[in-house]
N, C-alpha and C positions, 0 to 999 in steps of 0.2 A: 306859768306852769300849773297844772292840775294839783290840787291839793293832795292827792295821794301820790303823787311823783315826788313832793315835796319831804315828803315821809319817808324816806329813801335815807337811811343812815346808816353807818357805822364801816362796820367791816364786810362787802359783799364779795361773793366767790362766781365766778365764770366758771362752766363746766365747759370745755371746747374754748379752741379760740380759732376757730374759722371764718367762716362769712358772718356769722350771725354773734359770736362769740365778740370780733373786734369792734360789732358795730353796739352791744350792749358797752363796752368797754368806753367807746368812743363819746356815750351817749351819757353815764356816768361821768365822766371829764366834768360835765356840766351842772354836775349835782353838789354844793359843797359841804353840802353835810355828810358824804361820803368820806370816809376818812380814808379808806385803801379798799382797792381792787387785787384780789386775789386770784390768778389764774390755776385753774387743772389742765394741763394738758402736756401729755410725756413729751411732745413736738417741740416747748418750748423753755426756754430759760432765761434768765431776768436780763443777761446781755442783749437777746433779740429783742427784749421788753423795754427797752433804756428811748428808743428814738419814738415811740407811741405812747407816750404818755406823759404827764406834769408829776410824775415822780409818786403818784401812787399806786402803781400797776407793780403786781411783782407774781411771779411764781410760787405758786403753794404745793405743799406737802402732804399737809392732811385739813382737816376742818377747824381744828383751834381757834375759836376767836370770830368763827365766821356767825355773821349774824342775817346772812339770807344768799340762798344760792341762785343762780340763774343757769337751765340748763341748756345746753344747745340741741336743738333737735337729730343731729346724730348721735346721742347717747341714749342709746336705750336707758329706758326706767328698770331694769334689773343691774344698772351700773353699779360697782362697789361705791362709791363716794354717792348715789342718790341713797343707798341702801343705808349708808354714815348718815345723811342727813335727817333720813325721817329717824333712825334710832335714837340722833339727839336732838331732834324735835325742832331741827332748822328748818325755816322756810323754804319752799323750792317754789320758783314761779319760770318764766320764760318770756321771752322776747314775747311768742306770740300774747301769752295771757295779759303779761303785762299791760300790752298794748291796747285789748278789748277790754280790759277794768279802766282805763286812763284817756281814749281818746270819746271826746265828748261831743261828736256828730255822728252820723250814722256808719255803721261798722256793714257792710256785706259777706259774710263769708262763703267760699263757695271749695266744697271736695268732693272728690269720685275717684275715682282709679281711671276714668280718662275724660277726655275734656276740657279740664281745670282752667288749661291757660287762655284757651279762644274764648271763653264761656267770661269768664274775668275781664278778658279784654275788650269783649263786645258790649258787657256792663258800663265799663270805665266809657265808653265813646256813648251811651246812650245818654248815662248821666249826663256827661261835658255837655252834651247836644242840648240837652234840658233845662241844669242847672249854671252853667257854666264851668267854663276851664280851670277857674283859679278854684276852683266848691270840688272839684276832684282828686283823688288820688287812689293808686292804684298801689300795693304792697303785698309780702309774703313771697313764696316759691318764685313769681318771676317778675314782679315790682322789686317798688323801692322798701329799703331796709324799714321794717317798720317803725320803731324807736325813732329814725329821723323825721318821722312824721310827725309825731309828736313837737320836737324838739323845732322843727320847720313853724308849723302852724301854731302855736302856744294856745290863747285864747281865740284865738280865730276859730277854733276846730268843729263849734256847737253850730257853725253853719255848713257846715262840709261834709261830704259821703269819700266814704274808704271802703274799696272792692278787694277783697282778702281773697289770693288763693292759697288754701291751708290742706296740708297734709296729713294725714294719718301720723307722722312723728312728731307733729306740732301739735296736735289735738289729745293725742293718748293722755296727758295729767293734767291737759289745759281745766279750771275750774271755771274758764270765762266761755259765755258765747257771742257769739256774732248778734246785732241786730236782727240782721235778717241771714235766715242758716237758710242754703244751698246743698243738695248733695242728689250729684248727677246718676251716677254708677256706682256698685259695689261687686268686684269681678277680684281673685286671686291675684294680689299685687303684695310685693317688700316682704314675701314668706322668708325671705334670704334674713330678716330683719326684728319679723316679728314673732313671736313665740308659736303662733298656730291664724289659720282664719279666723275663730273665735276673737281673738284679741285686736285684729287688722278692724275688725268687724264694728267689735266697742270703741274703739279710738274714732272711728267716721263717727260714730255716733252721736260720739259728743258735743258737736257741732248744733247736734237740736236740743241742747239743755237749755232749759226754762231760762229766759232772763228777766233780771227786775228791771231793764230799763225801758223798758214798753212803754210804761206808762207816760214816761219824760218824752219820749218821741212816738205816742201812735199817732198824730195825726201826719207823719211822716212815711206811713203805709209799714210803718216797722211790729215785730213781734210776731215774724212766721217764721213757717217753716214752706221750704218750695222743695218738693220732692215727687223722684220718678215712679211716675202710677205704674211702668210698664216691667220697673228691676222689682224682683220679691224680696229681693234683700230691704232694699231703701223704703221700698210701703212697708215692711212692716217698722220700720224709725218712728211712723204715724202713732204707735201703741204707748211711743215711751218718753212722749213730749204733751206740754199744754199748750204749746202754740197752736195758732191757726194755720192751716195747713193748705197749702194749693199746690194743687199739681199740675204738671204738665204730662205728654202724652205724645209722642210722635210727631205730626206736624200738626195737630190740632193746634198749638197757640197759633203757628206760623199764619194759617188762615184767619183767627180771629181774629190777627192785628191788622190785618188788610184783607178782608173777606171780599170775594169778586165781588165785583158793583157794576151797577148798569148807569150810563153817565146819563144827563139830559138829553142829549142827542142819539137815546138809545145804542151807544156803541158800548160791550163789554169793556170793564176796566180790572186789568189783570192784578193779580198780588204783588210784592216785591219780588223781582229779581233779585237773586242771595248772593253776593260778589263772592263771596269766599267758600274755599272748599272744608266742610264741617261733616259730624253728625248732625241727621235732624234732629234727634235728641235735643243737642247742645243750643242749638239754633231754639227752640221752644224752649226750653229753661229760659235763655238770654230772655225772650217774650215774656215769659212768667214774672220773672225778676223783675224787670221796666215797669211791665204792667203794676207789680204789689207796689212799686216806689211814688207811680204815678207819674210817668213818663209818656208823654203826648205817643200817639198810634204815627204821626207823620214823624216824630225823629225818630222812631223805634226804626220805622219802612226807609227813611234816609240812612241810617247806620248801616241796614242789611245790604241796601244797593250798594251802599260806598265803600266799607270797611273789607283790604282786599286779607286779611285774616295775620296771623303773629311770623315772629320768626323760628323757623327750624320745627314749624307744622304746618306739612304740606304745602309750605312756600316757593313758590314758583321761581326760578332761577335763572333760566335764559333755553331757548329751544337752539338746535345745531342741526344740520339738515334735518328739518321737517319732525325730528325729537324735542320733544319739552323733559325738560329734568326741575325734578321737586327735592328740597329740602325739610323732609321729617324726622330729623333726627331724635326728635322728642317722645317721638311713637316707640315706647318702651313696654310696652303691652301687646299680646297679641290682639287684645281686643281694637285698638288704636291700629292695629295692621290693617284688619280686617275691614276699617272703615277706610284706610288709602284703597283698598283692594274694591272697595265699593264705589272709590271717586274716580272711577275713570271705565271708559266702557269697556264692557267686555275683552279680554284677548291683546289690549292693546297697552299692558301697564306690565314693565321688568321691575321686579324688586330685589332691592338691595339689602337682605337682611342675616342678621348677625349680630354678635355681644357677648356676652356676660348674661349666665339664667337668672332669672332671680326667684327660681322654684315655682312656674306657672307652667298650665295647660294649652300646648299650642294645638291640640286636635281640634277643633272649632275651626283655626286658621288654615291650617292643613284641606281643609275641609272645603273652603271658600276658595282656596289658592286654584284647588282641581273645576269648580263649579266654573271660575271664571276665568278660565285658560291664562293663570299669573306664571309667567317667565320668573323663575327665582334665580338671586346669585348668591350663594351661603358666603357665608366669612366669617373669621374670627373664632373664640371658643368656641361657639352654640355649632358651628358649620359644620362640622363632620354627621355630629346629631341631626340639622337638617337637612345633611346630603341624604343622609340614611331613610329618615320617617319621609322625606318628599318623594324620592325614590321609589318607596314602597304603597304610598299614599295617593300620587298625584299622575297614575297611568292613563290620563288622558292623552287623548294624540299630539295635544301640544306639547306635553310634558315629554313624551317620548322624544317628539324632533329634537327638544331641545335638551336634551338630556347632558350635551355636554358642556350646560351651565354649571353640571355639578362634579365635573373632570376634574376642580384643583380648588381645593379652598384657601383662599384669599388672606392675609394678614397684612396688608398694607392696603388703605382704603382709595390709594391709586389705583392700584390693580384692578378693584372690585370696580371703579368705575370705566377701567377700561375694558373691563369686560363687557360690562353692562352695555359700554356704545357699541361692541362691537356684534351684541344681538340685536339691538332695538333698530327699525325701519320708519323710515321716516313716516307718521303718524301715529307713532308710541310716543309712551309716558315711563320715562325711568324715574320712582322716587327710593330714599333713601329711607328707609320705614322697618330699622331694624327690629322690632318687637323686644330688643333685650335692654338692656341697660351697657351703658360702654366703658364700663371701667376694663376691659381685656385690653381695650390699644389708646385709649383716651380718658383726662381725669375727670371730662363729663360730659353730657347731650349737645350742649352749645359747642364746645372745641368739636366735638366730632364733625356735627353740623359745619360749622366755620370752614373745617379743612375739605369739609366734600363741594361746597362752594368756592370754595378758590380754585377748586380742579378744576371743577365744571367752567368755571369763567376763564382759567387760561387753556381750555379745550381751542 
């Protein structure tokens, strides 16, 4: 174990006991200079706490005694017990910081408001491809728990790379940064969440704080920053970091990593072909990143041909007469809509959207839906809202034929798909690309995801 894991003592408190909450807890077990674990969370009681632990897990009250808290990324930093802790001058750290003060090979962080997970995942395969399988791992939002990383790899870790996708609720008090900070997009996302843009805005931010460990690993291409020349938000991050800075640009990397070539036998030699369906955005970051790591140009160009992209974005699912149906349940953004609305051609893509707002601007989508004749199905909360703004929005001629996509809105995500079969003609593309968040009929992106896959597959 890392000498500063080692220094782990006393009485520590859990704020949350969720995903990230049991697996701090879990990871404690193994600490024995911990003397008890203290849980916050009104959900729980020292009965449900009896079969999870070795007997020093219990439920707390207030802070008494506590000599370091850990907080879960769903509590906001205006929480009354973070508000207790800095008054009496407790430690507050987190899973994520913990994890970038502690693991001792290279850290990748990568945030934006969309993107995250193909952009992570395309990383994790360039690596494997490079350095090998067992030198990888991949944690945060839709990896593995971080903390078991740690605990996984012990000393082994100072040879191995870790591909972070980190959220704006993991970064707001994080005091650690990534090796190498990533940060694709910055667009109106979790206003449901966070105090104002302002704030949504410094939390991405943080992600490009200086780090001192550069120096222990630059010849490992680490101690940058890789950020979008093309968002104004994300260039200007360039003003408030001392890293070295590389951008990427559209498809500019995509070219530079396999720029056409002329073979010996004078015959054109084309770029990669990109298996999966992405921003180009996303797709050059991935580029950028390899590139700063130092990741050969032929497994970069083997990754994009092979790699057919994640689950529950824009994941393909099985076609039904002469219909393909897509799986994006993750697409919680309009912005993340708008790129389903751009992966498939013109006229020939029904979308399935609906949720839960989470205080964003869908006019931009609205906008693109009409440009590129998208069949919409509304459902759920947001759906009456998009019957209404599509309606008055989207008087294109297709919008018109099909206007009676928006006869009945939807609350059982059967329905929505049978709706959806019942416009789409053979050589469409129905995805599920709700642009909201799904807590209105599901406890989150994946379950929703999950159950529009089973439909689709017992279609």
């Amino acid at each position: 174990m890392q000498s500063k894991i080692c220094k782990l003592n006393g009485v520590v408190g859990i704020l949350g006991f969720g995903v990230d909450g049991r697996e701090v807890s879990e990871f404690l077990e193994g600490i024995d200079d911990v003397e008890k674990v203290i849980v916050f969370d009104d959900r729980m009681n020292n009965e449900q706490l009896i079969m999870n632990n070795k007997g020093r897990l219990f439920v707390g009250e207030n802070l008494d005694g506590i000599d370091l808290l850990f907080r879960s990324p769903g509590f906001p930093i205006t929480h009354k017990l973070v508000k207790e802790a800095k008054e009496k001058n407790i430690p507050i750290t987190s899973s994520t910081e913990f994890f970038l003060q502690n693991f001792s090979g290279v850290t990748v962080g990568i945030t934006g408001s969309n993107g995250k997970t193909t952009c992570t995942a395309l990383i994790e395969e360039m690596l494997k491809a490079e350095f090998g399988e067992e030198n990888v791992s991949r944690g945060g939002n839709d990896g593995k728990p971080l903390l078991s990383l740690l605990a996984d790899r012990g000393p082994r870790t100072a040879d191995c790379y870790s591909v972070l996708e980190l959220s704006s609720f993991q970064l707001i008090d994080s005091d650690a940064a990534p090796d190498v900070s990533v940060v694709l997009n910055i667009t109106p996302n979790h206003l449901d969440w966070h105090k104002d843009m302002e704030e949504y805005v410094n939390a991405k931010k943080k992600i490009v704080k200086n780090t001192d460990r550069g120096s222990r690993i630059a010849d490992r291409g680490c101690g940058v920053a890789i950020l979008n020349e093309d968002d104004p938000i994300v260039k200007k991050f360039a003003e408030d970091t001392d890293r070295e800075v590389v951008w990427f640009d559209g498809d500019q990397n995509l070219q530079s990593c396999h720029p056409e070539q002329v073979s010996p036998e004078g015959e054109r030699v084309e770029g990669p072909k990109v298996l999966c369906k992405t921003h180009p955005s996303t797709l050059s970051a991935a580029i950028a990143i390899a590139q700063a790591l130092k990741v050969s140009d032929s497994n970069i160009k083997h990754v994009l041909e092979t790699f057919p992209g994640v689950k529950h974005r824009l994941e393909f699912i099985r076609e039904i007469d002469g219909v393909k149906y897509y799986n994006d349940s993750s697409c919680t953004t309009p912005e993340s809509a708008i790129t389903a609305c751009n992966a498939f051609p013109e006229g020939s893509l029904v979308l399935l959207m609906g949720g839960r707002d989470k205080g964003m601007d869908f006019s931009k989508l609205y906008e693109v839906i009409k440009e590129r004749n998208v069949r919409v199905v509304p459902y759920g909360e947001m759906g009456e809202e998009f019957k209404k703004n599509l309606s008055d929005n989207c008087l294109s001629a297709v919008a018109l034929a099909k206007v009676d996509s928006f006869s009945t809105i939807h609350h059982s995500l059967q329905d929505v798909v049978e709706d959806a079969r019942q416009k789409a003609s053979s050589g469409d593309n129905v995805a599920l690309s709700p642009a909201c968040a799904s807590f209105d009929m599901f406890r989150n992106a994946k379950e929703r995801g999950e159950e529009f896959t089973e439909i689709v597959k017992s279609m």
